[in-house]
C-alpha positions, 0 to 999 in steps of 0.5 A, a space after each residue: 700698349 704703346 707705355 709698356 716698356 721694351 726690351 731687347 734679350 739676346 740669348 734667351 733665358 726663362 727666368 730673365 723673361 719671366 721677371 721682364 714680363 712680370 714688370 709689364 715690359 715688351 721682349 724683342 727676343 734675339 738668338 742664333 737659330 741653332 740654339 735658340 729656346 723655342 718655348 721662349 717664342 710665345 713669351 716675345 712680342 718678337 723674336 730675331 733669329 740671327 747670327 749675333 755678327 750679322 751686319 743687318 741684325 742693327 739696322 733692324 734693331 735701330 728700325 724697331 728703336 725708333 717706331 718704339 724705343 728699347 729700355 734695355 738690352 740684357 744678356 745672361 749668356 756668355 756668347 750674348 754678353 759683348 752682343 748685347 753691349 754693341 746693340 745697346 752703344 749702337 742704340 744710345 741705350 743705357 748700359 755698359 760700354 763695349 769695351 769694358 764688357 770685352 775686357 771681361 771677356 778677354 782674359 788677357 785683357 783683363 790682365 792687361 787693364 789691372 797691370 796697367 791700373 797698378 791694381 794686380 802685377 800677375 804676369 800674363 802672356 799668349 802663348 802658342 806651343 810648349 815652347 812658349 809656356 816653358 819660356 813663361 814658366 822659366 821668367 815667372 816659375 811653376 806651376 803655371 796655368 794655361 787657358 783658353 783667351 775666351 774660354 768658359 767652363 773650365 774647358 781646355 785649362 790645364 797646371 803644368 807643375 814641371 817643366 818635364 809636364 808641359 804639352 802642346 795647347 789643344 788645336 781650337 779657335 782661340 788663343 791660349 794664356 800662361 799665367 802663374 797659378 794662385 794657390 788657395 781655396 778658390 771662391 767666387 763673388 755674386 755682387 750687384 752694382 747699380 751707378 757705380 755703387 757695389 753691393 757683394 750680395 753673396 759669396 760662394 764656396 767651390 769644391 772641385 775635382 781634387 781627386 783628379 790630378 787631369 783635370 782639377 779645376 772642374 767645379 763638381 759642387 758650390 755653397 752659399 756661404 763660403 766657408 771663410 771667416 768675416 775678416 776675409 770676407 770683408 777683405 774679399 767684398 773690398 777687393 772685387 768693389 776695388 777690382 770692379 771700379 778698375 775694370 770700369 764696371 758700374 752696373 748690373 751683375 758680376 760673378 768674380 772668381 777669386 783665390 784666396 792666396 797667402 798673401 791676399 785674394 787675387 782674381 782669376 777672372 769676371 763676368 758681366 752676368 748671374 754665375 752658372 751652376 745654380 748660383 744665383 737659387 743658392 744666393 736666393 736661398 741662403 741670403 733671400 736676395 734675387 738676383 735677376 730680380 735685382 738686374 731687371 729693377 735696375 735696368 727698367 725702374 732703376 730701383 736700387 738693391 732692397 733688403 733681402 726678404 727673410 730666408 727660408 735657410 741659411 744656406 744652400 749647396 749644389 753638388 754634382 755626380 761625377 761617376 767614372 766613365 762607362 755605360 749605364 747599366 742601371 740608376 738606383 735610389 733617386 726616389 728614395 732622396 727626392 723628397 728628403 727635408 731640405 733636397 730643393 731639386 734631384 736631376 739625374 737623367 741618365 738612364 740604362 744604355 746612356 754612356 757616361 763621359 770622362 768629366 772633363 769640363 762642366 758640359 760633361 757632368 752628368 746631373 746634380 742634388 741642390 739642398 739647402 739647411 741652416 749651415 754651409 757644412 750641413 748643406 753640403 754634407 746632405 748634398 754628399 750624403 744624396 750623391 753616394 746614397 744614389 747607385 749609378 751600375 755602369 758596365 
């Protein structure tokens, strides 16, 4: 039908394509061929395998624009996000500027735009060799938080506390970033903005990996709410609207990762989509409002932000297992939980023979519970409650 509306998604996504479709749109689906999701092929009218830095990939896209203009072009990935900007500027279609989606991607960009916005006055410097981090570390003080530029994941981050405790940075395709470390419970911030106009729809509660002075900062869990009184919440909700303005964000989802410090919240960093981890089924959940639901009425009806439908819970919780290192022997008790009152969804593939990795980043996790009650604490204490109830023998 030549009404229907097009839409260009680059990097795929079940649920972002289900709710385009269901809006009666068109998808022209573009992904890199090594990782593209080949049961999305049948849902596009068309799918682009290309290297998103191809340099015929936009001439391609203009050719299509222009026999049956695009609407839209949305990305959920991290990979896809600066991709879909450069095609939509490319195209004249409405959304967010290159720029503004680059300095979300780019740490040490978004650090520069708040200093020079007055917003935030945290230090940030690339380093390149221990060296340069004790340099930081003797200007700024300890502890001190060393990151991929571009990084994702928690992959690579490392606190060096001492002066006596700094090591190279790991050899990879990117830069490192020293920055101070913010102390305090670490949340972050789900909104949805439309024409400048910000909504926090939700905020999320972190529990990480404290028990693992390697690595502390893998996220093993999350709950919806937080677990913070209304004075900080409000205070949190006027900050990131502050912080969205500054960083020229107007439109779409945000998923802001912020410390709660002594002195105020202060943002680690921000992305231009849904969080991961499940974070947009908890804010479902606990509050009724739908995320994807919200971006795709934007971007092809531009419906504003509705009222959220009554809630089945008040809260929602997701927990990772996180057992040690080892081959598995055998998994034990998985059925037992799976339909517990309250458990949404139980996913733990591991089977005898698989080895289980040191828990280094959120790519080595292995398997998870999502449960939802009438609190934050029951939601999380029925989450822990299915994580030690199951038995993972490893050898």
């Amino acid at each position: 039908m030549a009404d229907r509306q097009q839409v260009v998604v680059v990097g795929g996504g079940p649920g972002l394509c289900d709710r385009i479709r269901l809006l009666g749109a068109d998808i022209t689906m573009v992904d890199r061929p090594a990782g593209y999701d080949p049961s999305l092929v049948p849902v596009a009218k068309r799918t682009v395998l290309s290297e998103y830095d191809d340099p015929s990939l936009i001439p391609l896209l203009r050719a299509l624009h222009r026999e049956t203009p695009f609407s839209a072009v949305l990305s959920l990935t991290e990979q896809g996000l600066l991709p879909a900007a450069r095609i939509a500027e490319e195209l004249g279609v409405p959304g967010l500027p290159t720029e503004v989606v680059a300095r979300t991607r780019d740490k040490f960009a978004m650090r520069t735009r708040l200093r020079d916005e007055g917003f935030s006055t945290a230090a940030c410097s690339v380093v390149r060799s221990a060296a340069d981090v004790r340099d930081f570390a003797a200007e700024h003080g300890y502890p001190v938080i060393v990151k991929p530029r571009h990084g994702k994941g928690s992959e690579h981050v490392a606190c060096f506390r001492r002066a006596e405790d700094v090591v190279e940075p790991p050899v990879i395709d990117d830069d490192f970033i020293a920055e101070p470390f913010f102390p305090g419970d670490e949340v972050s911030v789900e909104a949805f903005s439309s024409a400048g106009e910000h909504h926090v729809i939700a905020i999320t509660g972190k529990i990480t990996q404290d028990d693992d002075p390697a690595n502390p900062f893998v996220e093993i869990g999350h709950v919806v709410p937080a677990p913070v009184g209304p004075e900080t919440a409000a205070a949190v909700a006027a900050y990131v609207s502050a912080f969205l303005d500054v960083m020229g964000i107007t439109d779409g989802c945000t998923h802001t990762e912020l410390r709660l410090t002594p002195s105020g919240p202060e943002v680690v960093e921000t992305h231009t989509r849904v969080g991961g981890d499940s974070i947009p089924t908890l804010v479902r959940q606990a509050t009724g409002y739908d995320l994807l639901d919200l971006l795709v009425d934007w971007s092809l009806r531009r419906a504003r932000s509705r009222r959220p439908e009554p809630a089945a819970a008040g809260a929602a919780a997701i927990r990772y297992f996180t057992p040690p290192p080892g081959r598995v022997l055998d998994v034990g008790g998985v059925q037992r939980w799976q339909g517990l009152p309250g458990v949404l969804k139980l996913h733990l593939p591991l089977k005898a023979g698989d080895r289980v990795p040191p828990i280094r980043d959120s790519r080595t996790r292995v398997g998870y519970v999502l449960a939802t009650s009438s609190s934050a604490e029951q939601a999380v204490e029925l989450c822990r409650r299915v994580v030690a109830g199951v038995r993972i023998e490893l050898g």
